[in-house]
N, C-alpha and C positions, 0 to 999 in steps of 0.2 A: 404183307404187302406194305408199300409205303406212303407214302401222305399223300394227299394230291392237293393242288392247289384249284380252288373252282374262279371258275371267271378270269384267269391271268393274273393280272398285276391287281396290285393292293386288296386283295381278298380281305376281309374280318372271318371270312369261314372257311379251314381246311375240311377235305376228307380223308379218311381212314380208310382204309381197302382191309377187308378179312375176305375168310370164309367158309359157309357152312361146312361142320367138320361131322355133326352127328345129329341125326332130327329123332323124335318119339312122337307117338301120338300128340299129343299135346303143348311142345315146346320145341324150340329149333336153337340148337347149338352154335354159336359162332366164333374162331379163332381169326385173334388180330395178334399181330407184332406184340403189342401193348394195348393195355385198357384205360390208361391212365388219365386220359381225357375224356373218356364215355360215362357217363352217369345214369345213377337205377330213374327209370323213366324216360331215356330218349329214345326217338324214333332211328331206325336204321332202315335203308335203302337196300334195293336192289333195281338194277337194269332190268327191265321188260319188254323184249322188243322195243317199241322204239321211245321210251319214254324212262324215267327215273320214279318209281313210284316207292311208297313209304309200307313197308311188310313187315316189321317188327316195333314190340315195345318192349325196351331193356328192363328184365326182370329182377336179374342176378349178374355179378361182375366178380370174376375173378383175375389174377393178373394178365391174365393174355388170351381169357373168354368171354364171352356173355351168354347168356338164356335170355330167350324173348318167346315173348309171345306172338303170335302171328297174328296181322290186321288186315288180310285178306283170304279170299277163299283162291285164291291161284297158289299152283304146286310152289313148293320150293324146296329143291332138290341138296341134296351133299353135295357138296363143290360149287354150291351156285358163290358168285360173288357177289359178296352183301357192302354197303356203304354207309360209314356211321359222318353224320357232319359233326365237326367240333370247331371251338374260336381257334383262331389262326393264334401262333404265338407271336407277341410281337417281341422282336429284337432288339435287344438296347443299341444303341450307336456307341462306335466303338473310335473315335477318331484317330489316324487319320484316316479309315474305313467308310464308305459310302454304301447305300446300300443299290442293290444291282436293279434296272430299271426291270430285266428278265425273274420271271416269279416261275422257274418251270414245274411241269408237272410233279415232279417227284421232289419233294422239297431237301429230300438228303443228294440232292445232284446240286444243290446251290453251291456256286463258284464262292471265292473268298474274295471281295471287292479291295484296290489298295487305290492309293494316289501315289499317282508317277510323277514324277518331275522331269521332263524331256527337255532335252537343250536349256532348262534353266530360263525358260520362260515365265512371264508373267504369270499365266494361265495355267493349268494343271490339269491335265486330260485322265479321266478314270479309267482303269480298265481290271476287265473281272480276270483272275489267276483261275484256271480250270487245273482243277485236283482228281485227278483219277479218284474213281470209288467204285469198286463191284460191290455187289449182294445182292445173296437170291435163295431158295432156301428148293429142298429136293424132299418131296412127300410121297412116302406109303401108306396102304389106307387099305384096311382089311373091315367088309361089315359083311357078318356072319348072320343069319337067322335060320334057326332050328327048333321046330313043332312038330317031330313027330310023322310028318307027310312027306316022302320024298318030293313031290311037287312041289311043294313048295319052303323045303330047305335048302339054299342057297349061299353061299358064298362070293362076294362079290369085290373084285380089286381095285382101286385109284391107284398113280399115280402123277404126281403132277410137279411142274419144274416152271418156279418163277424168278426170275435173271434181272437184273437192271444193273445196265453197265453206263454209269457216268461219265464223261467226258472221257473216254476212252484214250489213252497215251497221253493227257493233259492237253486236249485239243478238243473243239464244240461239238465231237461227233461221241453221240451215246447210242443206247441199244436198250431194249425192254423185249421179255416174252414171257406168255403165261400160256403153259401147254399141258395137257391134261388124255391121259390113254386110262380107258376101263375096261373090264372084261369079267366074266363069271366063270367060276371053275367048272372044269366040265363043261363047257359049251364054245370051246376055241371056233367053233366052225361059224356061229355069228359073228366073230369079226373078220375072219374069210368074204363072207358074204358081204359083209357091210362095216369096210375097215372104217368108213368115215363118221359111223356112228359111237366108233369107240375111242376117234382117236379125235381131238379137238386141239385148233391152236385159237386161243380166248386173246391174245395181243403177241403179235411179231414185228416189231418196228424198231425202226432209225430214226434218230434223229441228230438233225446238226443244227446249232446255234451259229448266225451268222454273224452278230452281233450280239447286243443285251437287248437289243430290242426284236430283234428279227429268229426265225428257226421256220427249220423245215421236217416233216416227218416223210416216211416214206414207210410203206408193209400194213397189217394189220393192226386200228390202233382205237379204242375209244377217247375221244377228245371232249374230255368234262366241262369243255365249254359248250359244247353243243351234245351233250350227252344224250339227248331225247333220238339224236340220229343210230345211235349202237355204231355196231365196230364200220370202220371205213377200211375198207384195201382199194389202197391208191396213196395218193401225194396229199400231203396238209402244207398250208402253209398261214403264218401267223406274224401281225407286226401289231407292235407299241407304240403308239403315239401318246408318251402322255399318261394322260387317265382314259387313252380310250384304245380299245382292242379292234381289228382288223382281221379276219382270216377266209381263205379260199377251201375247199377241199375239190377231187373229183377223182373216183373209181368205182367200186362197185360196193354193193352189198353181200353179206354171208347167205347162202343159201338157205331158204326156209325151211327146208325138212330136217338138212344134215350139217348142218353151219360150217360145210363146206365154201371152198370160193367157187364164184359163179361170177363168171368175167360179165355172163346173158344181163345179170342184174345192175347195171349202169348209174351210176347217182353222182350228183354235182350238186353244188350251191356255196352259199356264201355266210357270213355271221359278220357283225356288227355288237360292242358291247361298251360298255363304259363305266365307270367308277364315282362318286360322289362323296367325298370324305366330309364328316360331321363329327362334330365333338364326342358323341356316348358310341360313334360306328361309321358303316358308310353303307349308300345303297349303289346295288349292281343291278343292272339291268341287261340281258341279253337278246337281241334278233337275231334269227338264222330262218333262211329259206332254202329250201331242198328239193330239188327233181330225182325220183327216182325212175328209174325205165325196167322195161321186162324185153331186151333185145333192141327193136329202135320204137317201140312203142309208149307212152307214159302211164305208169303205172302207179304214182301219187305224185301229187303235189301239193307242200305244205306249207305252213310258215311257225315260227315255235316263237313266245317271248316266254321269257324268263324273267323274275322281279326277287331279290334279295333286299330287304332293309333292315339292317341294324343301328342305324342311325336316332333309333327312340330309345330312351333310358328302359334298358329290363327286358324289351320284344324288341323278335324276331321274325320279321315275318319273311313266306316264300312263298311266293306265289308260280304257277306258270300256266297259259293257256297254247291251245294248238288247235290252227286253222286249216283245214283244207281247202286249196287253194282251185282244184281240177276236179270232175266229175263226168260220168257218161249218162245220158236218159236217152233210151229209148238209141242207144248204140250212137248218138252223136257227142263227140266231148264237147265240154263245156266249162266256160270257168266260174268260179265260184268262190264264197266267204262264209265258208260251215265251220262252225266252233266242234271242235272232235273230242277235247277234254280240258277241261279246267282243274285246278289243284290248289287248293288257297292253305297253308296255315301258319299259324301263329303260338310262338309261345310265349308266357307270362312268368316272367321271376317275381312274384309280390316281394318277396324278399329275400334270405338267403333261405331260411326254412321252407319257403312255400315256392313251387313252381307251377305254372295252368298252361296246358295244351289243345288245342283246337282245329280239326281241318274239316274240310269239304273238300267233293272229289268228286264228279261228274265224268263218264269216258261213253263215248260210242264207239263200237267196233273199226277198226282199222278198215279201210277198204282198198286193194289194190287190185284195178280194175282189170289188168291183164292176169296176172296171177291166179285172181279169184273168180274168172268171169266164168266160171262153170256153176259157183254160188252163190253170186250177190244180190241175188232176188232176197235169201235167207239173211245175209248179211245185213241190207237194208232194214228189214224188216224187226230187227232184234231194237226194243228201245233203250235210252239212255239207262245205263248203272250210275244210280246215285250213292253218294253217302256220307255221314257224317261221322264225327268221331272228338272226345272228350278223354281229356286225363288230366290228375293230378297228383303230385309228389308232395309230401309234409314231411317233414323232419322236426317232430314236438323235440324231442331230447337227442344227443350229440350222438349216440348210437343205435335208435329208433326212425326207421322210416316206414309210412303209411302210405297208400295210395291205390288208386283206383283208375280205371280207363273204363270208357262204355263205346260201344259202336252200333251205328244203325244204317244198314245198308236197305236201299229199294229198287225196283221196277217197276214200271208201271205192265201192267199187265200179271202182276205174280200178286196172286191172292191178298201172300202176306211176306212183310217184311221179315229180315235179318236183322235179329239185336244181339249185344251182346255185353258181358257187363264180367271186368276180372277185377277182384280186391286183392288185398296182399297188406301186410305187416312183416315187416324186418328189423330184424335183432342182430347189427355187422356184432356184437361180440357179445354170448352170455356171458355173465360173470360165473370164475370159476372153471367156467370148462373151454375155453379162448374159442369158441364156436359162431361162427355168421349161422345163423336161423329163418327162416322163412316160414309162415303160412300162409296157404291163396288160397283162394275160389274162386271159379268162373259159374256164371251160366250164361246158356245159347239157349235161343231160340230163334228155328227158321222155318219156312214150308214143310220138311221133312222131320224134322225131329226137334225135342226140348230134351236139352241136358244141361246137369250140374256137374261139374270136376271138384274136387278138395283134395287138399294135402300140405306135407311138410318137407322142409328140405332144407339140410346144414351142411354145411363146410366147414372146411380149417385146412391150414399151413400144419402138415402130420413134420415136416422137417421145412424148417425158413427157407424159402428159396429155392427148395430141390424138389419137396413133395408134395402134394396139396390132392384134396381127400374131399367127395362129395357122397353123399346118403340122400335119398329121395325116394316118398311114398305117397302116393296118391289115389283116389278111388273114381272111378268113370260110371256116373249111372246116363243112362240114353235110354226116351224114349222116341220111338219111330213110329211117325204119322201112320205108317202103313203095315205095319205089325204089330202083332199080338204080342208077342213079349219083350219085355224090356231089354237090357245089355247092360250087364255091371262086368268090370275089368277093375281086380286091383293091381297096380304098375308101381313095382322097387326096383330102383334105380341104384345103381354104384358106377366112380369114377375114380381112375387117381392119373394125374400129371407127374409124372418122372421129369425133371432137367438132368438127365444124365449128366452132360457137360456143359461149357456156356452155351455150343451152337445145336447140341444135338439134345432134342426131346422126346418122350413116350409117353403115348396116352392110352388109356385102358375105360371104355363105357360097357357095363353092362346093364339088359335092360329084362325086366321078367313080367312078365305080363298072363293075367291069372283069371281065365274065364270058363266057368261051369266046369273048376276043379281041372283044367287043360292049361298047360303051364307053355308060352310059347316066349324062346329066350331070343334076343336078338344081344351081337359083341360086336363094338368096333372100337377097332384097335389102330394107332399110328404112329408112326416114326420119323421124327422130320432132323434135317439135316441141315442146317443155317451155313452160309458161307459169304 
């Protein structure tokens, strides 16, 4: 996937779009275009219903993957789309070339800006040259698991197909889709039953540039300036003034069981954003308010801020809170200013060796009053999830990296807290044998169990640029609050990345997992297609 640009014009921060390609117990796999601006220690994103929250910490990087570890207890599936934020690259100026006031989503759809000379006027009017660009890339995706139990040996299929058509015939009109069909061998008759569960469109949209300042989208689209909203199917519309951003939406929302469309789910509002350029950065600020409906009923009412500043030498901070705006007591609406979740953090460069990481993360449950009104007594009732969280990156010598992350999540009302605490030491090259090396350990401890994880894990380039080769072993001991016996799993891992040719790649994971002498293998395998 390709870049994305957050907040509109003059961002300091793109994002990267990958996605989950292969998870293990313990680690979750993520394929991007390129790694080349993601670094061991950054946090990476995914969409959550209606929010952007931070679910991974980069472990390991190879050129078009990462391993991370997960920072929270919610699923995260193969094919989820993950988001890494990195600096924006800035452009040298190339005169007589200006740069274009429009900063679109997809930063490889940027027009080539010139200066005109019309009628040999004084004045010199810019205007952007729109360059046709396709690409999109077509994924197979086989993940096998076999133990022994026909119940539960399975074979399970992806296929997914992601398009981005830039300025289509050199004219303001592009096109994006991210569409995704699965199914299980042997079991055709659930997608019979329920084709909408297997077959997903994740982005179907248009869009025309009216100007460098002005565009409009139309279809299913998530819009990273108001990202906290997820997909909109309806009309966007977006203007430039400047340093400060403008935009309308209104259509509906994905349906909650089958992320199907549901025209019944009705949503509108607005966004407001602007820019701040400083010497070392710049601060983005975003508002957006949203009504959503369930039919002609309201079913939330919210308002989102967004805060980005990189205007202080070395930090980074992101902040965003979210307000509920509407409420029902007692079956009368009512309006209201309830903080629903807050997300603060911050990172620290001390220097080039040393980097510090820091969030807090408060969320109440969502409440949509017509949707849910069969359980919001339950709803209500559940209290704030807190929690906190710490990392640091060191790099003593030019091929040694060190580092650690801890997290502490709470409830009130749960006995006892969630901690959790990963180390690691990295070797990018032993001498001798051209090997990246890894050792880690975690431990957890939460209400239900205390576990320790350990292990080792190397790679290499087996052929420059075609092949690339990973080995991984690790050992799981668990114990469970409420059982008698422990759980030791020892888990050897193997992977190799084929570049067949430039556009077309293969990947091979295998996984073997080794409990009380029961050997249970899981394989996935894929094939992608670049165009």
């Amino acid at each position: 996937m390709s870049g994305i640009t957050v907040f509109g014009q003059n961002a300091t921060m793109d994002t990267i779009g990958g996605e989950v390609s292969y998870k293990t117990s313990l680690s979750i796999y993520v394929k991007f275009e390129s790694t080349k601006d993601i670094k061991i220690g950054d946090t990476l994103y995914m969409l959550s219903g209606q929010t952007i929250m931070p679910v991974l910490i980069v472990k390991y990087i190879s050129s078009t993957s990462c391993v991370g570890t997960p920072l929270t207890d919610q699923g995260i599936e193969k094919g989820t789309k993950i988001i890494a934020r990195v600096e924006a690259k800035k452009e040298k100026p190339q005169p007589p070339a200006v740069t274009s006031e429009l900063n679109p989503v997809i930063k490889e759809a940027q027009g080539i800006t010139e200066a005109e000379d019309i009628n040999n006027t004084q004045s010199q009017k810019k205007a952007v040259k729109k360059i046709e660009k396709l690409q999109g890339r077509i994924m197979a995706a086989s993940y096998l698991n076999y133990s022994g139990h026909p119940q539960f040996d399975k074979q399970r299929m992806r296929y997914t197909l992601t398009f981005n058509a830039n300025h289509i015939a050199n004219t303001g009109l592009s096109a994006e889709s991210y569409i995704s069909f699965r199914h299980t061998i042997n079991e055709w008759q659930d997608v019979k039953d329920n084709f909408k569960q297997a077959f997903k469109i994740y982005s179907l949209a248009f869009q025309y540039d009216v100007n460098e300042s002005t565009r409009f989208w139309v279809g299913r689209k998530i819009n990273f300036n108001i990202s906290n909203i997820g997909a909109i199917d309806g009309i966007q519309a977006e203007k430039n003034f400047n340093k400060t951003l403008v935009g309308v939406f209104a259509g509906s929302r994905p349906d909650l069981t089958d992320y199907g469309f549901n025209f019944d789910l009705k949503q509108y509002g607005a966004y407001v954003g602007n820019t701040i350029e400083g010497k070392n950065g710049s601060i983005q600020n975003t508002l957006a308010i949203a009504e959503q409906r369930n039919h002609n009923s309201t079913d939330r009412r919210f308002a989102y801020l967004q805060h980005l500043n990189s205007a202080i030498k070395r930090i980074n901070i992101f902040t965003s809170f979210e307000f509920d705006l509407y409420k029902v007591i007692n079956e009368k609406p009512k309006n209201t200013f309830d903080i629903t979740s807050v997300y603060f953090s911050l990172r620290y460069r001390a220097s080039d060796k040393l980097s510090l990481f820091g969030s807090y993360d408060a969320r109440k449950n969502i409440i949509y009053y017509e949707t849910y009104k069969n359980f919001i007594d339950q709803l209500l009732e559940d209290e704030t999830r807190q929690g906190f969280r710490f990392s640091f990156n060191y790099h003593p010598f030019k091929k040694i990296t060190v580092g650690s992350s801890a997290g502490y999540r709470f409830q009130k009302g749960n006995p006892t807290a969630s901690t959790n605490l990963n180390s690691y030491l990295t070797i990018s090259r032993v001498p001798g044998l051209d090997v990246s090396a890894t050792v880690s350990a975690t431990l957890i401890h939460s209400v239900y169990l205390d576990g320790l994880i350990y292990g080792v894990r190397a790679s290499r380039d087996i052929i420059n640029g075609k092949l690339y080769g990973e080995a991984e072993f690790r050992v799981v001991d668990y114990k469970y609050k409420n059982v008698e016996f422990p759980l030791k799993q020892y888990i050897a891992a193997t992977s190799l990345s084929w570049r067949i040719l430039k556009k077309l790649s293969f990947a091979f994971n295998y996984e073997a997992e080794i409990q009380n002498k029961k050997v249970t293998s899981r394989i996935y395998t894929n094939i992608i297609q670049r165009f």
